[in-house]
N, C-alpha and C positions, 0 to 999 in steps of 0.2 A: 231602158234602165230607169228603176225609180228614185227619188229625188234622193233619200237615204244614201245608195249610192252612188250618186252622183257626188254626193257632200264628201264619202270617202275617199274617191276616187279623186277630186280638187286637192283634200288633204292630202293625200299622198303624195299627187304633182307637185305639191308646196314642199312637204321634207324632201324631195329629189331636189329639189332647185336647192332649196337650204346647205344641203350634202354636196351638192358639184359646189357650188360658190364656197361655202365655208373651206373647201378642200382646196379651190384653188386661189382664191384670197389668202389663206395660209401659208401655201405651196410658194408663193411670186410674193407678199411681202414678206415671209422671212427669208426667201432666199435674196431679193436686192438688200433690206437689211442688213444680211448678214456682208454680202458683197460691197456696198457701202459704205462700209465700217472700215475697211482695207485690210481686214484682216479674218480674212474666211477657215474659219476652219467645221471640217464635216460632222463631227461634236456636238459642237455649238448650233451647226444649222439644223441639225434632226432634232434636240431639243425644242432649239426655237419654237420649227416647224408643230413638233407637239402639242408645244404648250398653244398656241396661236390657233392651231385646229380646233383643239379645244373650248377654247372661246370665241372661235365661229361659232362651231356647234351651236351652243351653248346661247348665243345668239340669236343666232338663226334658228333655232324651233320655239325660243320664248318672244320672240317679236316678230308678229303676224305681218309679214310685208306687203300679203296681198292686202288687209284690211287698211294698211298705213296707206298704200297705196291708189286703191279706189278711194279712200276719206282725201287725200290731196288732189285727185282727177275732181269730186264733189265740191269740193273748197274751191277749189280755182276755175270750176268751170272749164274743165281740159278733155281734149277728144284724146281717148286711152290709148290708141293706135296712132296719135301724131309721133313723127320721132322729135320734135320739140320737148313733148312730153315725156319721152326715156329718158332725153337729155336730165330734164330737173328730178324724176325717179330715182336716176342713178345715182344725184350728188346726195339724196335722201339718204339712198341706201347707205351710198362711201358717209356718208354724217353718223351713221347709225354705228357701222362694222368697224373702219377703221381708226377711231381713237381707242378705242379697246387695247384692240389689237396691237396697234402702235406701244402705247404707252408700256406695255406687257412687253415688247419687245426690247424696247430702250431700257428699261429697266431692267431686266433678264443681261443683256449686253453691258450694261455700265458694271452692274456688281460683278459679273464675268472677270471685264478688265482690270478693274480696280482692286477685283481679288489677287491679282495679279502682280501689282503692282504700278498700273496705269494713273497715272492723274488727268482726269478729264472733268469736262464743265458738263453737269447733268443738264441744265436745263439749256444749255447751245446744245448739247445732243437732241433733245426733246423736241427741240421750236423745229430744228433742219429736219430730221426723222418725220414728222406729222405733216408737216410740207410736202415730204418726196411720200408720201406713203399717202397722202390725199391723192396726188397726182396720178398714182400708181394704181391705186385701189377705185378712182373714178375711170379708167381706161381700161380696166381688167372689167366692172361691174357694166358697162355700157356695150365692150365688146362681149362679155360669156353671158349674161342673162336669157338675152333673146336664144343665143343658142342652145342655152341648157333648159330653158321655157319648151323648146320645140321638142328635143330629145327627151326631155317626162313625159310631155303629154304621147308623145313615142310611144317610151318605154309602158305607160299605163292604159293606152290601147286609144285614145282619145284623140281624135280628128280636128288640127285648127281650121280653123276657119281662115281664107285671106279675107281682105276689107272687099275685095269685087263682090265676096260671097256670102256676103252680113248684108 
């Protein structure tokens, strides 16, 4: 395979990763979102869910993770295979995708209820919301990565390497 393809073929493994993750970052914080709130209704979660995909997407194909990523393994001096180093990747990542995401959903849910006729404190929803949705979206980003990394290079024909074999 020549270099050309090789570059397409990276790109591509990057929109698959981009697409599984923005899909299930989506999927798991608006559904605890919505579930958190104490008042779930199926409506509300399929918009959420929408709108939140959306600005994964949206995301995740406009900010290159793997470039952020090798430029903080260069910064720091990090072996890219340590899982020390997934560890501080991931909270990257959850820094990157989830106030987006957050903020879009507390907001979508406040004028919901409010339309409604709820009275609620926006920015105690916002501070608690960003909090559980860090926590959420760093344990979602550090467990599906590696497995959605493995399953592109899968799906686009492409052979990892383990570390015995580097």
């Amino acid at each position: 395979m020549n270099e050309i393809e090789q570059v397409k073929k990276m790109k591509k493994i990057g929109r698959l990763i981009s697409v599984f993750m923005g899909v299930t970052l989506s999927l798991f914080l608006s559904l605890f979102g919505n579930l958190f709130s104490g008042h779930f209704a199926w409506q509300n979660w399929l918009i959420s869910f929408g709108i939140t995909l959306i600005i994964s997407l949206v995301i995740g194909f406009s900010v290159p993770m793997k470039k952020v990523n090798d430029s903080e393994c260069r910064r720091h001096n990090l072996n890219p295979n340590a899982f020390s180093t997934h560890l501080l990747l991931s909270l990257i990542s959850d820094a990157i995708f989830t106030p987006a995401i957050t903020i879009v959903m507390v907001l979508f849910a406040y004028f919901m209820a409010t339309k409604s006729g709820a009275q609620l404190n926006l920015l105690k929803m916002m501070i608690t919301s960003i909090l559980e949705s860090y926590a959420i979206g760093y344990i979602l980003i550090l467990i599906f990565t590696p497995l959605y990394t493995k399953l592109a290079f899968k799906i686009c024909g492409v052979e990892l390497k383990t570390n015995s074999e580097r």
